[in-house]
SELUM-187008 format. One record per atom (N, C-alpha, C): residue in one letter; x, y negated, z. Coordinates in steps of 0.05 Angstrom, whole numbers, plus 5000, padded with zeros to 4 digits. Atoms other than C-alpha are relative to their C-alpha. Layout:
aXYZ
...
//
This chain:
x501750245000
x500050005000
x501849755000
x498550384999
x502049254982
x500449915022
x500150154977
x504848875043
x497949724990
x501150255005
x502048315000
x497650064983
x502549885010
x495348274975
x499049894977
x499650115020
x492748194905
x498249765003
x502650275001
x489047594882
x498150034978
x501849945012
x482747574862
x499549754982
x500750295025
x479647124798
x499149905011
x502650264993
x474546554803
x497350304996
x502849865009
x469647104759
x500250165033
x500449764979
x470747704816
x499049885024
x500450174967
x470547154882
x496349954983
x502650055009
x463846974834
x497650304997
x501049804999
x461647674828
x499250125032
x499049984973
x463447874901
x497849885018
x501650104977
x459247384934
x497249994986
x503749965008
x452747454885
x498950335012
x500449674995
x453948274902
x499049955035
x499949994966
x454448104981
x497049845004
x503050095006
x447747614972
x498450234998
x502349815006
x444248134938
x499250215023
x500249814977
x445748614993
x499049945022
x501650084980
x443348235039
x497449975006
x502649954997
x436748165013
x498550355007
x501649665007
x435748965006
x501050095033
x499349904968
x439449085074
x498149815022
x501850074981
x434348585110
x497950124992
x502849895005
x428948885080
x499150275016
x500049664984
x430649595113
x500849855029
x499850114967
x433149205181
x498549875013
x501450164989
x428148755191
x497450255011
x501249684983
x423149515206
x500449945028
x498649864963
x427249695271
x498849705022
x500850234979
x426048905300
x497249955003
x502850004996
x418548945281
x498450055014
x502149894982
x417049465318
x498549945025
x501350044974
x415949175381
x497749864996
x502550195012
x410048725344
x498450054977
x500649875017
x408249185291
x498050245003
x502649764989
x406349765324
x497649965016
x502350094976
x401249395381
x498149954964
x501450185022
x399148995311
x497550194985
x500649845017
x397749635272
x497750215013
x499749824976
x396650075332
x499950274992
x499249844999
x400450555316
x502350225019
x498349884980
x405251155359
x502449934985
x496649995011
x412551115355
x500450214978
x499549855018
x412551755314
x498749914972
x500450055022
x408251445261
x500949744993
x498350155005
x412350825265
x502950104982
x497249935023
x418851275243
x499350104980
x501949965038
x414251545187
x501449824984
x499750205021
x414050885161
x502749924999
x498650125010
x420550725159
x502650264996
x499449785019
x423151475137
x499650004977
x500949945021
x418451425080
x501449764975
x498950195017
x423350825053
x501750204991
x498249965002
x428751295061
x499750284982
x500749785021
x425551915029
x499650034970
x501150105023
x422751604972
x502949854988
x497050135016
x430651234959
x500350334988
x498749764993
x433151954975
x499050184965
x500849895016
x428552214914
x502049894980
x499650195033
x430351604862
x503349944995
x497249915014
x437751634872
x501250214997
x499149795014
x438352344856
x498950034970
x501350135041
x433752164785
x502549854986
x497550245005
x438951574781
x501950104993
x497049875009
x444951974781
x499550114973
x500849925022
x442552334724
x500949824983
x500050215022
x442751724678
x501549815006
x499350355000
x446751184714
x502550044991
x498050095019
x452551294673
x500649924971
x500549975027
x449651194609
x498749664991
x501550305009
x447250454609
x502149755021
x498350165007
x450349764618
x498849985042
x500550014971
x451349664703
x498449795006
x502150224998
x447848964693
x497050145001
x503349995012
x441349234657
x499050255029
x500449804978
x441749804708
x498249925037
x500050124972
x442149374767
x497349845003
x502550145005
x436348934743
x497950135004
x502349864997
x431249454738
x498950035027
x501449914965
x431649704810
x499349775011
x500450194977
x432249034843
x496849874988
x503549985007
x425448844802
x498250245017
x501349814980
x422649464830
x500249935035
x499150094971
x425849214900
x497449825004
x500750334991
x422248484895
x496950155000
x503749995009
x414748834877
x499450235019
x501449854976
x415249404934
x500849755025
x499650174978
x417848824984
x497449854997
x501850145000
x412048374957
x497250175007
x502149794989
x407049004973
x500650005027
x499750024967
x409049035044
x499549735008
x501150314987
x407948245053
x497750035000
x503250014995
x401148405032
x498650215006
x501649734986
x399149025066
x499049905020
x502249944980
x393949025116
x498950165025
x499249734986
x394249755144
x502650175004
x497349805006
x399050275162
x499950144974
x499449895022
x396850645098
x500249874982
x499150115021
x397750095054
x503949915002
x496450074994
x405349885091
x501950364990
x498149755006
x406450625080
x501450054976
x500049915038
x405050685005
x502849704991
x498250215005
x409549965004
x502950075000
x496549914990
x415350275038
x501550174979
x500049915015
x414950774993
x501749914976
x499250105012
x414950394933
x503549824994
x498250145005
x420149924955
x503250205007
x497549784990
x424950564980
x500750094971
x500349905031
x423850834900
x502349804987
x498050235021
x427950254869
x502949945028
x497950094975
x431749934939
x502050175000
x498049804988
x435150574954
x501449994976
x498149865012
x438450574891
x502949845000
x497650215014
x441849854888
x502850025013
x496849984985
x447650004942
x501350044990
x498049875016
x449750524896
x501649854980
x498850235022
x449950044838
x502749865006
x497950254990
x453949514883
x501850144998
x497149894997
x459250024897
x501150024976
x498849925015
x460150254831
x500449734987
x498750305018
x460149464797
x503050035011
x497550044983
x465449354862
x502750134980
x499149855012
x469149964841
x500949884980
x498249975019
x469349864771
x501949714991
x498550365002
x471649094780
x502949965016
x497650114979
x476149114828
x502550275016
x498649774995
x482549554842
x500650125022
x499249844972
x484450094901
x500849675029
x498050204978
x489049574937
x498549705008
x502750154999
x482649054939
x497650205016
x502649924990
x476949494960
x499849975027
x500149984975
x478149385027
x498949855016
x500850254991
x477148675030
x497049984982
x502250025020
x471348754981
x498050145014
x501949764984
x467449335017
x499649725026
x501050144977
x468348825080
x498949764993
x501850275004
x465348255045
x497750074992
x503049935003
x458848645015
x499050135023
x501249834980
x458748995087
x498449805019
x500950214978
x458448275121
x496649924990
x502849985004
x450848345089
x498450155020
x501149864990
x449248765142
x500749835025
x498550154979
x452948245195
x497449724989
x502250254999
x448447665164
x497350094997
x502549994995
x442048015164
x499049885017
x501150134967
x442747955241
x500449795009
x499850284991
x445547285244
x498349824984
x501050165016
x441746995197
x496150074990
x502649984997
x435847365176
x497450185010
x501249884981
x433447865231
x498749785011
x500750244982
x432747225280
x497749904980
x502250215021
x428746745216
x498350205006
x502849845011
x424047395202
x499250095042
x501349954976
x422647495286
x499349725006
x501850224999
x420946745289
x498249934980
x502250015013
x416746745224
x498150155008
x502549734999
x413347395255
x498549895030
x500450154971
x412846965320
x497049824990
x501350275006
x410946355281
x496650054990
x501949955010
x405946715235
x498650225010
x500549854993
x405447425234
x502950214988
x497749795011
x409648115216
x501249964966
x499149975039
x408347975133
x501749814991
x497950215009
x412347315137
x502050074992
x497349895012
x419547645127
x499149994983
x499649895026
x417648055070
x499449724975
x499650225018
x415147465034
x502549794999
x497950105001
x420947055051
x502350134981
x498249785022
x424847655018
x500449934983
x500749985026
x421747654961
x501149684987
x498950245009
x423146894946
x502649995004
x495749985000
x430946984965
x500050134969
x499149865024
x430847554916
x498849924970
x500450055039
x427747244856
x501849794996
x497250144999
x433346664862
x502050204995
x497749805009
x438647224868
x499350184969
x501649895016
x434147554811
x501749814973
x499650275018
x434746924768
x503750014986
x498450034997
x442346864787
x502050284970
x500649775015
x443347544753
x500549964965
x500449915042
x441047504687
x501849754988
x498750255005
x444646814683
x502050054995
x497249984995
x451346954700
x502250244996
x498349805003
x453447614707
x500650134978
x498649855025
x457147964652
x498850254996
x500149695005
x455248634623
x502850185006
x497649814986
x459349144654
x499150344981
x500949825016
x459849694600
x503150194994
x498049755000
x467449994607
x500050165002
x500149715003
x464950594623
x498650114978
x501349895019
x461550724564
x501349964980
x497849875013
x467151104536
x499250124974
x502049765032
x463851344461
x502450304993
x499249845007
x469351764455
x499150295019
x501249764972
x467152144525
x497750204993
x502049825003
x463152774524
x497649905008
x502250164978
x456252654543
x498150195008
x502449864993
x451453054588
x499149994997
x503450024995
x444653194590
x499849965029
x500350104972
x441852784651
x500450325021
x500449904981
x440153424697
x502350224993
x497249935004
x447453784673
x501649785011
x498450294984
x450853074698
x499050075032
x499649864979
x447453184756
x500150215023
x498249744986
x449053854772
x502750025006
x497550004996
x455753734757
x501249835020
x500650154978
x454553224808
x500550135023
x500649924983
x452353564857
x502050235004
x498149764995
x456954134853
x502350024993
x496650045011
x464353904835
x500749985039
x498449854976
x468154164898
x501449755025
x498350204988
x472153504916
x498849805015
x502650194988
x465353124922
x499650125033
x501049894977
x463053514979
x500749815025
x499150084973
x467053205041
x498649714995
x501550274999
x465452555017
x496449955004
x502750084996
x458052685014
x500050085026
x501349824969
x457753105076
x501449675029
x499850244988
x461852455110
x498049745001
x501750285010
x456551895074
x497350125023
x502649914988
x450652395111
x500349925028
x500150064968
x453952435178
x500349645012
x499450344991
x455751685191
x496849874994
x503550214996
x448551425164
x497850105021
x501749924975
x445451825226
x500149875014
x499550294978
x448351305274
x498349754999
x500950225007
x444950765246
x496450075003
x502949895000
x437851155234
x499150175021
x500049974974
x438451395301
x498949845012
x501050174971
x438450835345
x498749744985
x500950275014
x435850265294
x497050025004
x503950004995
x427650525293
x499249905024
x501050004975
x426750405366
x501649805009
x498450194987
x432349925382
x498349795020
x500850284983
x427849295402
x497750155017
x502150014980
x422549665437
x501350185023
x498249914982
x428050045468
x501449795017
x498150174992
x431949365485
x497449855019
x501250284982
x425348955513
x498450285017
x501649844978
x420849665552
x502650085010
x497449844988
x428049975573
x501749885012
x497650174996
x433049495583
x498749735008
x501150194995
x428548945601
x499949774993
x498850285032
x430048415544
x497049924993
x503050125010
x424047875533
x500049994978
x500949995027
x420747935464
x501549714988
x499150255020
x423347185451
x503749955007
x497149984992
x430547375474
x501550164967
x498549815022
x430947895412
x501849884981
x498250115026
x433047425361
x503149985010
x496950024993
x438847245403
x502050155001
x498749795002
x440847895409
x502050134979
x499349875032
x441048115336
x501649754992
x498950305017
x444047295322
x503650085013
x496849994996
x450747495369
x500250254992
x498549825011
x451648195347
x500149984975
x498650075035
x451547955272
x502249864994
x498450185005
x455147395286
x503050135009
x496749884998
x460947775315
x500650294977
x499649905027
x459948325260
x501749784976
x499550155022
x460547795206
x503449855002
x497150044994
x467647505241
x502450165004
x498749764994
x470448215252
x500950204974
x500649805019
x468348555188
x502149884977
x497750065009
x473448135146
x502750125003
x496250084986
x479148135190
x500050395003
x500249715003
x477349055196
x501850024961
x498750055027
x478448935122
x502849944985
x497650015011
x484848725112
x502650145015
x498349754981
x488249095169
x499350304986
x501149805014
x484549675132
x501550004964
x498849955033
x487349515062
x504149995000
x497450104986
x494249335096
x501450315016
x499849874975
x494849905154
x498850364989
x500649865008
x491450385116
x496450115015
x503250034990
x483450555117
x499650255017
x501249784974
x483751265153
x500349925026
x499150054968
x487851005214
x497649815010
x501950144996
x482650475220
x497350055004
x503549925000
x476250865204
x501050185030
x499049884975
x479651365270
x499249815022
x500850164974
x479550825316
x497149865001
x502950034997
x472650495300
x498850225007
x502349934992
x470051205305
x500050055029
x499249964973
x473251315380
x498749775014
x500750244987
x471150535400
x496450084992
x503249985013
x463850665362
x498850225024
x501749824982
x462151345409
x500549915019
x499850084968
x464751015471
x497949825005
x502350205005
x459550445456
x497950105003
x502049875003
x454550915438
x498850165008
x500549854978
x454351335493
x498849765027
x501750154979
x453750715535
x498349864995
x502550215007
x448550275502
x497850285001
x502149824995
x444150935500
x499050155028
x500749944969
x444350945571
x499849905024
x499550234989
x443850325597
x496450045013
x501349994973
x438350175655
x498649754990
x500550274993
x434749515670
x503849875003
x496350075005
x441349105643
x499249674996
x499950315003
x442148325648
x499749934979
x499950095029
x441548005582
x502649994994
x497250075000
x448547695582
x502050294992
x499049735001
x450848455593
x499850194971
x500949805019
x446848825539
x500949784985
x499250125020
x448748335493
x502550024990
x497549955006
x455848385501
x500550424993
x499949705001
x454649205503
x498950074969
x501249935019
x450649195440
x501849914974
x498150085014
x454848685404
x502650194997
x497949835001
x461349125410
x499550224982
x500649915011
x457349695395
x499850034970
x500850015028
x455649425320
x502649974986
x497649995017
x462349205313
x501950244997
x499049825001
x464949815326
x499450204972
x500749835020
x460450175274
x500949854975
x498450145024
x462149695222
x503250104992
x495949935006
x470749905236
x499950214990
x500149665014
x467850625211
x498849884974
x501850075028
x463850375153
x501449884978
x498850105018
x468349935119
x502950134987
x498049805006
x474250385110
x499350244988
x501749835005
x470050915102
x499150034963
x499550045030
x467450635036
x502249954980
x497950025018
x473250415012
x500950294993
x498049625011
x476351185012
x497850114980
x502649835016
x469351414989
x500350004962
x500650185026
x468851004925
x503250124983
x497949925031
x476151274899
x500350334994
x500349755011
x474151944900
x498750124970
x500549965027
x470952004830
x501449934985
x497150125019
x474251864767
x497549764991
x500850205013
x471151224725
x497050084982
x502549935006
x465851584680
x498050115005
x502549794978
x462352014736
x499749815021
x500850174976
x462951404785
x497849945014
x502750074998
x455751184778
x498750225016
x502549754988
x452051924784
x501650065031
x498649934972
x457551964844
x498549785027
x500550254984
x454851354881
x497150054994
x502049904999
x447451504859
x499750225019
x500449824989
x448252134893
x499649995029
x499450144985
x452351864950
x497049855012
x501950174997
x446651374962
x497750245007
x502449864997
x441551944955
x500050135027
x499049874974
x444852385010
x499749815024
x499650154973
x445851795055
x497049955002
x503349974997
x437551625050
x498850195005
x501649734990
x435552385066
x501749955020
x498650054977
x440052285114
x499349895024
x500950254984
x437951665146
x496950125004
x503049814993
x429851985138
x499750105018
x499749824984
x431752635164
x500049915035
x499250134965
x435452255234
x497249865011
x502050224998
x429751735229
x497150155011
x501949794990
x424252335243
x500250105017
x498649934968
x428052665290
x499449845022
x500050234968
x429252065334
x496750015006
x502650014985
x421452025333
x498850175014
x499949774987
x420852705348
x501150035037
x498850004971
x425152645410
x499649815018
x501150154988
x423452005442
x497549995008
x503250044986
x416651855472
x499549715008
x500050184985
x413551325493
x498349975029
x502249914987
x410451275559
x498449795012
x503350135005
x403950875582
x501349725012
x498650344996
x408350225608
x501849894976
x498650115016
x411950245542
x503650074998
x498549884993
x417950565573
x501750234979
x498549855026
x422550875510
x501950315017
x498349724982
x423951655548
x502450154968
x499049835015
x429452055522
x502049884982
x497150175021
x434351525484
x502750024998
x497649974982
x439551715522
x500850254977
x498749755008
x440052395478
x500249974965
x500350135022
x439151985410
x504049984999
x497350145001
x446651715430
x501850255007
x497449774993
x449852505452
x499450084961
x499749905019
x447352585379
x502149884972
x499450215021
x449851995343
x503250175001
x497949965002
x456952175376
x500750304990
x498749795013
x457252845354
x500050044970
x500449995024
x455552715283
x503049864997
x497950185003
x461252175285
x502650215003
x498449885001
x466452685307
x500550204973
x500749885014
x464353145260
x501149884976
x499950235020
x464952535204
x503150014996
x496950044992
x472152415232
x501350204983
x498549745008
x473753195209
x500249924974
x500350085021
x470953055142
x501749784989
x498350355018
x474352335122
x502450165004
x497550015008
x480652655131
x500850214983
x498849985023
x480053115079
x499049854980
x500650245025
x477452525035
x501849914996
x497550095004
x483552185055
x501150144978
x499149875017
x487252785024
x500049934977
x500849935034
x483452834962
x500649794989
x499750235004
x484652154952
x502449914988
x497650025000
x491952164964
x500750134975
x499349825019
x492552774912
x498749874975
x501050075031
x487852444860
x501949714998
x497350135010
x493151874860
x502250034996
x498349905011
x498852224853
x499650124974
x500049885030
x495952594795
x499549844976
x500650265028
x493851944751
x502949815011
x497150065010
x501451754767
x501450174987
x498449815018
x503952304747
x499650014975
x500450055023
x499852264682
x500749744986
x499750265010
x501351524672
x502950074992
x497449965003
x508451714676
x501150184977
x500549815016
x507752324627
x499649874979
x501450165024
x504151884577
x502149824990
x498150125009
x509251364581
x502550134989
x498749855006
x514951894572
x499550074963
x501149835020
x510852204509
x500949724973
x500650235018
x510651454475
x502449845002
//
């Protein structure tokens, strides 16, 4: 790795921050759920288990459309690609502003899980194909800090519009971000079509992804993308009604909550980034996941806790998960080669949304609620998170590997080639 780090263009710093935008809208759309609940479910009056329904059925319905995706997303221009879903995004987010019932928010979630779940993938693979190894580091931590400004920025707005108005305010708010970012899009960004190699063989979609699904080297990396998104779809469904019946946090405290653990995400998730592209991303993803279960053992077992306290316990917490996540992707993303990238990251994406579902059912399954509101059983949400994470740990390091060996072998060929010529 470079002691010194490359530099990026005007276009890529311009790409970079429309990608990290965009993510922001699609990652508040799925975060803003978990903060609802405490004003969603009374609203609806619905149980906690049919609360994680609804916000499984985002992740089931991704889970479906980026295994379709993979199929085909190597065969069209990453712009026109990217467009489709996030249209699909803006018209299931605008169905959930205007739902009424739980079975119309269901059929919404739905909808907006069908297109949403696919765009992550997209982002990685634009990232990817824009920007080289010895970059992704700082790149992955600037589209991750979308997950750092949800909570500083638009968790807090969408719990005082849901204050101000009601629950449907976010989603409409959404929706007007994302037709600006929408707009932005078709304007500016370039067609991204290098991979559409004519000389390259070409599959039939459901041969692509078989070959997907079953190339040998993939594996760790998916089986790593599954275990790590359990952490998150774990303790995220229940968080605020866990943080204000459990931990004793007033309903108009939440924003603050979610405003300092973003905000110290968003100052952390950089600076993980370049020590990570610098220091190297396994040593780094190691220690976030050791600091992440120590966190996550104690925020899932925390008591009647001062504000001041859980704040600083919760905050840590996120930043911790972030020091696994951002390294994480970076290794992920150089496991494919260039023309399977896409169905790799479709897939990727798909796995991590059954993933996230699957946890997301479970947790409802295991928790309870009981007749003061009292969140039983959370405590065993967090012996699960950390054993998935160890588990994860095993995995990334033969990603590392594979990683290591698939760059030695495209030196070795570069070197060969030049030799030949």
């Amino acid at each position: 790795m470079s002691a010194r780090a490359a530099t990026m263009s005007s276009y890529q710093r311009f790409v970079l921050a429309l990608l990290a935008f965009l993510q922001f809208t699609v990652v508040l759309d799925f975060a803003i759920m978990a903060p609802l609940g405490a004003q969603l479910m009374p609203a609806l009056h619905v149980t906690p288990r049919q609360f994680s329904l609804a916000v499984s059925a985002y992740a089931f319905s991704a889970a479906t459309s980026g295994l379709l995706a993979a199929s085909v997303a190597d065969r069209f221009d990453r712009k026109r690609f990217l467009l489709f879903f996030y249209g699909g995004f803006v018209l299931g987010t605008l169905l959930c502003g205007l739902a009424r019932t739980y079975e119309m928010l269901l059929v919404a979630r739905v909808v907006t899980g069908l297109f949403g779940g696919v765009i992550g993938s997209v982002v990685s693979t634009i990232t990817t194909d824009l920007f080289p190894l010895d970059m992704r580091g700082r790149v992955m931590g600037v589209v991750q800090t979308a997950f750092a400004a949800s909570r500083v920025l638009g968790i807090p707005a969408g719990l005082y519009f849901t204050h101000r108005w009601d629950w449907h305010a976010p989603f409409i708010g959404i929706v007007v971000a994302a037709l600006l970012v929408g707009a932005v899009i078709v304007l500016r960004l370039r067609p991204i079509t290098q991979h559409l190699d004519a000389s390259a063989p070409k599959r039939a979609p459901l041969a692509q992804l078989k070959t997907t699904l079953t190339t040998t080297r993939y594996l760790p990396a998916f089986g790593t993308t599954a275990l790590l998104t359990t952490g998150g779809f774990m303790l995220m469904p229940f968080g605020s009604a866990y943080a204000v019946h459990s931990i004793g946090i007033d309903l108009e405290d939440l924003p603050l909550v979610y405003f300092v653990a973003g905000a110290c995400s968003l100052v952390t998730g950089p600076w993980v980034a370049r020590i990570a592209d610098r220091a190297g991303q396994f040593p780094v993803f190691v220690g976030g996941v050791v600091v992440a279960i120590a966190f996550v053992l104690l925020y899932s077992q925390l008591g009647m806790t001062a504000l001041p306290l859980f704040i600083l316990v919760n905050s840590l917490m996120f930043v911790a998960l972030g020091a696994t996540m951002i390294p994480s992707q970076a290794l992920i993303t150089a496991v494919p080669s260039a023309d399977g990238r896409g169905a790799f990251m479709s897939v990727s994406a798909s796995i991590q949304q059954m993933s996230g579902g699957i946890a997301s059912v479970v947790a409802g399954l295991v928790v309870s609620e009981a007749t003061d509101g009292h969140i039983v059983r959370f405590d065993r949400l967090g012996y699960v998170v950390a054993c998935t994470s160890l588990v994860a740990l095993v995995l990334m390091s033969r990603v590392r590997r594979l990683v290591e060996e698939g760059g030695t072998r495209t030196r070795s060929a570069s070197v060969l080639k030049k030799a030949k010529s």
